[in-house]
C-alpha positions in Angstrom: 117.6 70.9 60.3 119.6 73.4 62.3 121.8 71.8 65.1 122.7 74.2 68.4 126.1 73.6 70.1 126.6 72.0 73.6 129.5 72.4 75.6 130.6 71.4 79.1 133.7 72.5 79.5 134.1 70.0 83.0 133.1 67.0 81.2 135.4 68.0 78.5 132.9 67.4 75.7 131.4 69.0 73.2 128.3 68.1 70.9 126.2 69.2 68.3 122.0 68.6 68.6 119.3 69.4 66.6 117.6 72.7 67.8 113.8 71.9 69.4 115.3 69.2 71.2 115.4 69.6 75.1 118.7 69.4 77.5 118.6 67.7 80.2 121.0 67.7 83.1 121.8 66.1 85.9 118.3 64.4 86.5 117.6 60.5 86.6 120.8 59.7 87.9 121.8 60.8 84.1 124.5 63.3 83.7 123.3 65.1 80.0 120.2 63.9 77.8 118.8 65.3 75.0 115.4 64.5 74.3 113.5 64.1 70.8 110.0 66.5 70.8 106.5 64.5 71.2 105.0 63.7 68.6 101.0 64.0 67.8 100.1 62.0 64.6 103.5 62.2 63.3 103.8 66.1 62.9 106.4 67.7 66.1 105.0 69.1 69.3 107.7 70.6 71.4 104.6 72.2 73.5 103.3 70.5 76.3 99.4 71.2 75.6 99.4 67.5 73.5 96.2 65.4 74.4 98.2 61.9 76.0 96.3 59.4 73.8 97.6 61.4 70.6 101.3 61.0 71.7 104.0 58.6 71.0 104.7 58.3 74.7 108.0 56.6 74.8 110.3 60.4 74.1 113.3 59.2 72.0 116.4 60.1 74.0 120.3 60.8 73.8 122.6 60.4 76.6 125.5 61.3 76.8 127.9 59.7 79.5 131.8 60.2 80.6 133.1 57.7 83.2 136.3 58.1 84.5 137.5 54.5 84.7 141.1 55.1 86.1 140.0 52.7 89.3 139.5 49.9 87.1 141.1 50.5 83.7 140.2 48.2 80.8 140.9 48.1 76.9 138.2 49.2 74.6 138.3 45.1 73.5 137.7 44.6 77.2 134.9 47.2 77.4 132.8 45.8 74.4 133.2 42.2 75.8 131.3 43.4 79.1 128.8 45.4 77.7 127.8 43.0 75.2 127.9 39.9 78.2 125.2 42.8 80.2 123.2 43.1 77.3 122.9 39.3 76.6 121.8 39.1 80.8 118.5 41.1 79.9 115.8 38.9 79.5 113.9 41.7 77.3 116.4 41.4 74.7 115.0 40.6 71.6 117.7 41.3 68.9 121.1 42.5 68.7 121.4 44.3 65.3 124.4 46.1 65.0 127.7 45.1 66.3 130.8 46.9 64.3 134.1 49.0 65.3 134.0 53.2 64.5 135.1 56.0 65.6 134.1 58.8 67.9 136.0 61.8 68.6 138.5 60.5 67.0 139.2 57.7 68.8 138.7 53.9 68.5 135.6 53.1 69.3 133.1 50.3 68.7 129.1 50.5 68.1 125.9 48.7 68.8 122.5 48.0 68.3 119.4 46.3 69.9 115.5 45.6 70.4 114.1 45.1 73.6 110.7 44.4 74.4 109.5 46.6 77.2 105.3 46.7 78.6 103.7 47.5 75.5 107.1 49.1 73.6 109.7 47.4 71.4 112.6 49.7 71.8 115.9 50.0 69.8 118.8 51.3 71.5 122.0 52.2 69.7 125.2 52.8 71.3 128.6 53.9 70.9 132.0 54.0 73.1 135.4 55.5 72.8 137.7 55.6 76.1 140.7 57.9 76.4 143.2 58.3 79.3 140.9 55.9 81.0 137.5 57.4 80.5 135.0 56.2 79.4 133.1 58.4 76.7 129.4 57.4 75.5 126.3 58.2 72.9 123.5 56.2 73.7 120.2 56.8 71.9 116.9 55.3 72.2 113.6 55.1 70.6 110.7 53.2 70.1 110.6 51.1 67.0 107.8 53.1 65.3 110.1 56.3 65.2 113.8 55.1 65.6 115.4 55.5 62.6 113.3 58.6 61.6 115.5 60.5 64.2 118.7 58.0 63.5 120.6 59.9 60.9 119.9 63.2 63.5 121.8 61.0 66.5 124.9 60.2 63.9 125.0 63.4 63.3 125.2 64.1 66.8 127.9 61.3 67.4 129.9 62.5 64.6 129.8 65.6 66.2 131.2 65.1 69.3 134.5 66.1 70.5 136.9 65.6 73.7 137.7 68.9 74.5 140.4 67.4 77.4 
């Protein structure tokens, strides 16, 4: 798989994704997404000529989030205790599955992992969160269950790729 470089130079971050993969920016109240290709019967389609009822239509996603938290600062201890409390709060949840410290960019960070069931979709989401100088610096990736960790060890990849360039 060949992986293409992404850099925002104001965010301060870069990141390596895998090449077919589309950027998004600034849409959906989302700063930077990247977005897995469709899928028709298992085999890529980055095109958009796919027939609906032959395509996974939950898109496995990336997003990519800095937060400047100077106005409230909290530890990263702090942070996981909140997100985990907001996470508990949705009545969707189904599972949490991973819950473990790491590293990103270098920094201390923490991971995790969980199934929600949404309309007709379980989805897995996997997170994880650094902060530095009191911001805030995320991966998120999601996925229906059917495809998640097919594209999993791509979104590691992409984690373990990222730098703080500030």
């Amino acid at each position: 798989m060949t992986f293409l470089i992404y850099e925002d130079v104001e965010r301060g971050i870069r990141i390596k994704y895998p090449e077919g993969w589309d950027v998004i920016e600034d849409e959906w109240r989302i700063d930077l997404a990247f977005t897995a290709p469709y899928e028709v019967n298992g085999i890529f389609n980055c095109g958009t000529s796919c027939e609906q009822s032959h395509v996974d239509n939950f898109r496995g996603s990336v997003v990519v989030g800095v937060e400047d938290l100077s106005k409230e600062p909290m530890t990263l201890e702090e942070l996981n205790e909140l997100t985990l409390q907001e996470i508990k709060k949705d009545e969707d949840l189904q599972e949490i599955f991973e819950q473990t410290p790491a590293k990103l960019a270098g920094q201390n960070a923490y991971k995790m992992g969980c199934i929600v069931k949404r309309a007709n979709y379980e989805i897995k989401f996997w997170q994880i969160w650094a902060l530095k100088d009191n911001k805030l610096y995320g991966i998120s990736y999601s996925h229906s269950s059917k495809y998640f960790l097919k594209y999993k060890h791509l979104v590691e990849e992409m984690a373990n790729s990222f730098e703080i360039l500030k």
